[in-house]
PAZAPA-4460 file (N, C-alpha, C; in steps of 0.05 Angstrom, whole numbers, plus 32768, in hexadecimal, padded with zeros to 4 digits):
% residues 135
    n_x    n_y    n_z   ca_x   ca_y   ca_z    c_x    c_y    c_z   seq   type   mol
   79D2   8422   7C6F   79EE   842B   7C6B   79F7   843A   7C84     1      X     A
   7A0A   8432   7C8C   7A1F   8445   7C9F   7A34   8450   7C9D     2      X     A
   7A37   8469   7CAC   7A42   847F   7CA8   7A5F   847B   7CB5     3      X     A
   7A76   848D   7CB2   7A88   8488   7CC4   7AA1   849E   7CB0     4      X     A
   7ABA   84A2   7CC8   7AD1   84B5   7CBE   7AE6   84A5   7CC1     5      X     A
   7AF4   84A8   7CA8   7B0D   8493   7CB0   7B23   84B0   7CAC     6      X     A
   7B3B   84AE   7CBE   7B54   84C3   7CC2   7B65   84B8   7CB2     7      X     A
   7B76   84CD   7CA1   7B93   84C3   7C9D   7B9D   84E1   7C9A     8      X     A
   7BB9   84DA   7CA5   7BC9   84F4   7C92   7BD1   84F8   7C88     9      X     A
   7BCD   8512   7C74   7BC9   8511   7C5C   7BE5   8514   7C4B    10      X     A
   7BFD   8514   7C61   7C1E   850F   7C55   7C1E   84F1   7C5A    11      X     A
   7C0A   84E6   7C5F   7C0E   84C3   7C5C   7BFE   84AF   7C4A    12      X     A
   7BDF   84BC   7C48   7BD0   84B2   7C32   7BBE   84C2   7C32    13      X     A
   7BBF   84DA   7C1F   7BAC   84EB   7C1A   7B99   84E4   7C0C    14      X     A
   7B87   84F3   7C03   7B6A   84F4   7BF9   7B70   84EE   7BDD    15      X     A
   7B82   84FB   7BD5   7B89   84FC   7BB0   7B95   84E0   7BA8    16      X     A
   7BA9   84CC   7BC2   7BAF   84BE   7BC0   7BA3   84A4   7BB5    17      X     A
   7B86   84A3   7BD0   7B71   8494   7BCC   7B67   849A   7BAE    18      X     A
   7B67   84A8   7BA7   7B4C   84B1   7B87   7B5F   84A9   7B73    19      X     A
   7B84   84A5   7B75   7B91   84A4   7B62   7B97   8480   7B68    20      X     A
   7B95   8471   7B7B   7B8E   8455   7B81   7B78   8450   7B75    21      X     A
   7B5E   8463   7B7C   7B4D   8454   7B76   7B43   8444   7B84    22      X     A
   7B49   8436   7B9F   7B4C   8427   7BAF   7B57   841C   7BC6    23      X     A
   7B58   841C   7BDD   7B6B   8419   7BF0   7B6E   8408   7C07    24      X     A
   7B7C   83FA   7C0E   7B7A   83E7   7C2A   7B7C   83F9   7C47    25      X     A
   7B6B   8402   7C58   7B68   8404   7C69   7B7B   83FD   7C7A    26      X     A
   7B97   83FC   7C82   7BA4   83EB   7C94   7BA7   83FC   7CA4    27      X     A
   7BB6   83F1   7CBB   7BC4   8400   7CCE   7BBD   840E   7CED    28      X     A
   7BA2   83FE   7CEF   7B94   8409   7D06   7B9A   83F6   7D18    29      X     A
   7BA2   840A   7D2E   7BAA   83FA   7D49   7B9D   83FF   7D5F    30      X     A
   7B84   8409   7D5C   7B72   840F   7D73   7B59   83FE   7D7A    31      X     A
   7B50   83F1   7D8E   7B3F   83E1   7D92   7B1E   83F6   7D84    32      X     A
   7B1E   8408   7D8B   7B02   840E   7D86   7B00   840F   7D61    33      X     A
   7B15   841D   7D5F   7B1E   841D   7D3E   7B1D   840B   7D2B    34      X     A
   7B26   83EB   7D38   7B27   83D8   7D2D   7B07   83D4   7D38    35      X     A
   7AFD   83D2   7D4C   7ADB   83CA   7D45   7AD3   83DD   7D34    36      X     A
   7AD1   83F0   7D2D   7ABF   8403   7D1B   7ACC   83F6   7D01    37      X     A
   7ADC   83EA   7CF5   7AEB   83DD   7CDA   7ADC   83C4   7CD8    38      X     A
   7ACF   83B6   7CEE   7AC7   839F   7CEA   7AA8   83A3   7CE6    39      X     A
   7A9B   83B9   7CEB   7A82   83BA   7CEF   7A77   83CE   7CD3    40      X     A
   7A93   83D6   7CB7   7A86   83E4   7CA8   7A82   83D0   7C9A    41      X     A
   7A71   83DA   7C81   7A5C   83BF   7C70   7A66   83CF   7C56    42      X     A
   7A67   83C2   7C39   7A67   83C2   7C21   7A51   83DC   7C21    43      X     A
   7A59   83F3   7C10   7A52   8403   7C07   7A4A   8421   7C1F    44      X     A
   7A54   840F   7C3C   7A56   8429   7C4E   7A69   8441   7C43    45      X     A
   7A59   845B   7C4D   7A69   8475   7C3F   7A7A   847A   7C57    46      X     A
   7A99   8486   7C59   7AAB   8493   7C61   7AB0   84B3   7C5C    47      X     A
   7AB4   84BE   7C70   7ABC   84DC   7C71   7AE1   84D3   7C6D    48      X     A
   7AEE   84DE   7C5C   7B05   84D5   7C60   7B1B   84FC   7C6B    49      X     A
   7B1B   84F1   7C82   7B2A   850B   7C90   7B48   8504   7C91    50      X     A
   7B53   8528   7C8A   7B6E   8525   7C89   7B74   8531   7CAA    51      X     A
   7B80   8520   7CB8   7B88   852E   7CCF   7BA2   853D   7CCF    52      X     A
   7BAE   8545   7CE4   7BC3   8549   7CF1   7BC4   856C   7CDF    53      X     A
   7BD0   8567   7CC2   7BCE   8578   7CB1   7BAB   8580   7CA2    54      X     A
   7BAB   858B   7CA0   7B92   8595   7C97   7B7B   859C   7CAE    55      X     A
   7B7D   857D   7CB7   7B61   8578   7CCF   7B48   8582   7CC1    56      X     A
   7B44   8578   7CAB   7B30   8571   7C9A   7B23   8561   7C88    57      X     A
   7B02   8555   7C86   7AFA   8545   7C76   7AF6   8557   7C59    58      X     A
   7B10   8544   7C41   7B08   8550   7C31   7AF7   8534   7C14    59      X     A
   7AEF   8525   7C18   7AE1   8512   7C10   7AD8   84F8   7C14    60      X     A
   7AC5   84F2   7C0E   7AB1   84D6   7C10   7ABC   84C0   7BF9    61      X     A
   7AC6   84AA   7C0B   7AC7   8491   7C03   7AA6   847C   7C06    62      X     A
   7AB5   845F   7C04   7AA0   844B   7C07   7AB7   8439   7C16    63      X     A
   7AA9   8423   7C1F   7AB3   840F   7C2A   7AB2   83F6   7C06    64      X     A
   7AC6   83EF   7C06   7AC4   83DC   7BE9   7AC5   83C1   7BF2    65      X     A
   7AD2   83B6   7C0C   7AD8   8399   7C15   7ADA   8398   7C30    66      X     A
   7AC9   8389   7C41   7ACC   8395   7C56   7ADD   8388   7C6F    67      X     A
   7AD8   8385   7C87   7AF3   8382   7C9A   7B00   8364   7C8D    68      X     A
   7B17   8365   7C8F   7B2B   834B   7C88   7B4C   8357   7C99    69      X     A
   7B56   833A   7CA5   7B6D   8341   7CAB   7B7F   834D   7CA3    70      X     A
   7B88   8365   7CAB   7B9C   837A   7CA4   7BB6   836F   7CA1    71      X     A
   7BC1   8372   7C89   7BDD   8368   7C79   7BF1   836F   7C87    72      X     A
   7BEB   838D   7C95   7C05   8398   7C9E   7C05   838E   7CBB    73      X     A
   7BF4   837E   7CC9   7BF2   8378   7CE9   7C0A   835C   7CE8    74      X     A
   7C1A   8359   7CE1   7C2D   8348   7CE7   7C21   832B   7CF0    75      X     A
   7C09   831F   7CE5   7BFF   8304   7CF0   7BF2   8311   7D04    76      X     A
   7BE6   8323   7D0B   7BD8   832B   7D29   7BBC   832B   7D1D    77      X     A
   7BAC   8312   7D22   7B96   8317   7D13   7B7A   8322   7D24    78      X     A
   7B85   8331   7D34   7B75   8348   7D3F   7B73   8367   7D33    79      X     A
   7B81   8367   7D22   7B84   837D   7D16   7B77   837F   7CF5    80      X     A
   7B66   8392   7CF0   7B51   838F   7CD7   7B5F   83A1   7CC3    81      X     A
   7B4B   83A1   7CAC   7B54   83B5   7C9D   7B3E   83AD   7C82    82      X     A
   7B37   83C1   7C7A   7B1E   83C5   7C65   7B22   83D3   7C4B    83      X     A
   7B16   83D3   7C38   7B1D   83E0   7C1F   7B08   83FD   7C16    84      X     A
   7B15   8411   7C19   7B04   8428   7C0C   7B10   842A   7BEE    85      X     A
   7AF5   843B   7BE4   7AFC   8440   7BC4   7AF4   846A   7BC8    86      X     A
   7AFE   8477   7BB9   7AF3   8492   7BB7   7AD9   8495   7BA8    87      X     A
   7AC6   84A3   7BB3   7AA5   84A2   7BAD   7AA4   84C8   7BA5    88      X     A
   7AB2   84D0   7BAF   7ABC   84F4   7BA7   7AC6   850B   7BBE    89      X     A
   7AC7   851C   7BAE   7AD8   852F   7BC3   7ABE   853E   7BC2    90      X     A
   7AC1   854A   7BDF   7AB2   8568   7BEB   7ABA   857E   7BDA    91      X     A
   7AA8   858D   7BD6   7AB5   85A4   7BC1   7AC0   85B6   7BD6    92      X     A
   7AC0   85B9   7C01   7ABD   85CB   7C09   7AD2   85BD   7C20    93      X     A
   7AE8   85B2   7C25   7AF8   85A2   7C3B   7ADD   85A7   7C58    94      X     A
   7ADA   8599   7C6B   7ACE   85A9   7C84   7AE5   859B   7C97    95      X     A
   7AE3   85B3   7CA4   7AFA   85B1   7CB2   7AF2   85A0   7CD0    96      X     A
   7B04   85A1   7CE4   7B07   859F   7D01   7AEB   85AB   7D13    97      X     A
   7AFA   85CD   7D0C   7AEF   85E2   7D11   7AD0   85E8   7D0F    98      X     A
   7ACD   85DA   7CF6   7AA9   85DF   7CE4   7A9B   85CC   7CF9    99      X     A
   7AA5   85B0   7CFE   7AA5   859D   7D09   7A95   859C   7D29   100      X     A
   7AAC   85B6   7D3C   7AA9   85C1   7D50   7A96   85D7   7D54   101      X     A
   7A91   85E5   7D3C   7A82   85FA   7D3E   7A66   85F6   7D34   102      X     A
   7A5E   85D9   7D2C   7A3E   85D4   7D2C   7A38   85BC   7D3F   103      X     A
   7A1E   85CB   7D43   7A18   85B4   7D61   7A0E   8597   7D52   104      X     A
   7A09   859E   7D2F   7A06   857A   7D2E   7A1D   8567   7D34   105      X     A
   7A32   8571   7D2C   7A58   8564   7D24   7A63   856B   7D3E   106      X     A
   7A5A   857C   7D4A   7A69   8579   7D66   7A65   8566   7D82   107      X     A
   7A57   8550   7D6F   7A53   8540   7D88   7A5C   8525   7D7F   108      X     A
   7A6E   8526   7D63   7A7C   8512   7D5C   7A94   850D   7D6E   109      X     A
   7A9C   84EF   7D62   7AB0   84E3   7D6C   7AC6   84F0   7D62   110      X     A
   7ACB   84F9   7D45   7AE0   8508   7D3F   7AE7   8524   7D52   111      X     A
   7AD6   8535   7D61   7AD3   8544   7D70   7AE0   853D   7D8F   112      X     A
   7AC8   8523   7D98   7AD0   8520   7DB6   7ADD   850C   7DBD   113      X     A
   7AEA   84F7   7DA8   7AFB   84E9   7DA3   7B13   84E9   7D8E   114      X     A
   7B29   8506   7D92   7B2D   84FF   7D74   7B41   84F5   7D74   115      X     A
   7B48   84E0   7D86   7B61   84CD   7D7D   7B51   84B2   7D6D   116      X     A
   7B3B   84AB   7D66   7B32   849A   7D5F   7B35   849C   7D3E   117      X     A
   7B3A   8486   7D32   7B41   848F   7D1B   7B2C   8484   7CFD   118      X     A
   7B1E   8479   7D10   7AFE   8469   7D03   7AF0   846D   7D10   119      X     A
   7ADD   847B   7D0A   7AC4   847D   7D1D   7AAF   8482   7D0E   120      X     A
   7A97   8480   7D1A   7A83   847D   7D0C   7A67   8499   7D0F   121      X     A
   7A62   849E   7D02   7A57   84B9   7D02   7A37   84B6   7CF0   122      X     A
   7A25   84C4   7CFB   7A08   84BB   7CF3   79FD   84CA   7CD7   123      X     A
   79EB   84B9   7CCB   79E0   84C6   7CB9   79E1   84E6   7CB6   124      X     A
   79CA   84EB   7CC5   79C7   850D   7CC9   79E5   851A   7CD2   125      X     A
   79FB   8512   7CDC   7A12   851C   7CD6   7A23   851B   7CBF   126      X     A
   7A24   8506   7CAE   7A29   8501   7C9D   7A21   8518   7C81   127      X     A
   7A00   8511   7C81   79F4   8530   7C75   79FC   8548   7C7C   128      X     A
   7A00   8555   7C99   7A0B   8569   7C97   7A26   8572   7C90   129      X     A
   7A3D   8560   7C8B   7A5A   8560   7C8A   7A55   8560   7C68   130      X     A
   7A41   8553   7C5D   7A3B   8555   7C37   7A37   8574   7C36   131      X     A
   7A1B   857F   7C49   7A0C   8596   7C3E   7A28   85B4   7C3D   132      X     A
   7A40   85A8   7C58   7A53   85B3   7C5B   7A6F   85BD   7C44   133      X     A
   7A6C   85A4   7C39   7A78   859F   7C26   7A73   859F   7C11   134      X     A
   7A59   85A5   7C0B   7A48   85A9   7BF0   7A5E   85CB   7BDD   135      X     A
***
């Protein structure tokens, strides 16, 4: 299984949104690295799902439910992906940006030294620490 953070903001598709779907199409990524990290998640990979801009925090773990297929909203551009998460639960504890920056496991993420990336992929043992965080 692989690990990874997908961004949204959370005045555009928040966390409560996803859990009240139940389900969601991934669209809307227009970044080359972004769209490879969408092609490379697998059925039952876990997601950190972070609220940016506002909050600038992960406040729960999805799954990947269906994985890369041409994105609906790419106008026929079939370079452009898009994947299905489902809600797997919320963090009882948001971790922020900040928490992120201030441990040397999470501070050597992509959300950290890349954070215009809006998929990225983040390792086991980070993954555990952003849970033990959020525990």
């Amino acid at each position: 299984m692989q690990h990874w953070i997908a961004k949204s903001e959370p005045e555009v598709y928040p966390w409560s949104q996803l859990v009240a779907d139940r389900s969601t199409a991934w669209t809307g990524i227009r970044s080359a690295e972004a769209r490879n990290n969408l092609r490379a998640k697998r059925l039952g990979d876990r997601v950190l799902f972070y609220h940016s801009n506002t909050g600038k925090e992960v406040v729960g773990v999805a799954a990947v439910v269906r994985e890369a297929y041409a994105d609906p909203t790419a106008e026929g551009d079939p370079r452009w992906l898009a994947v299905d998460l489902a809600p797997v639960q919320p963090l009882s504890r948001p971790v922020t940006l900040a928490a992120f920056k201030a441990d040397p496991l999470l501070a050597d993420t992509k959300l950290v030294k890349q954070g215009r990336v809006s998929v990225s992929p983040i390792s086991a043992a980070q993954f555990a620490r952003v849970m033990a965080l959020g525990a």
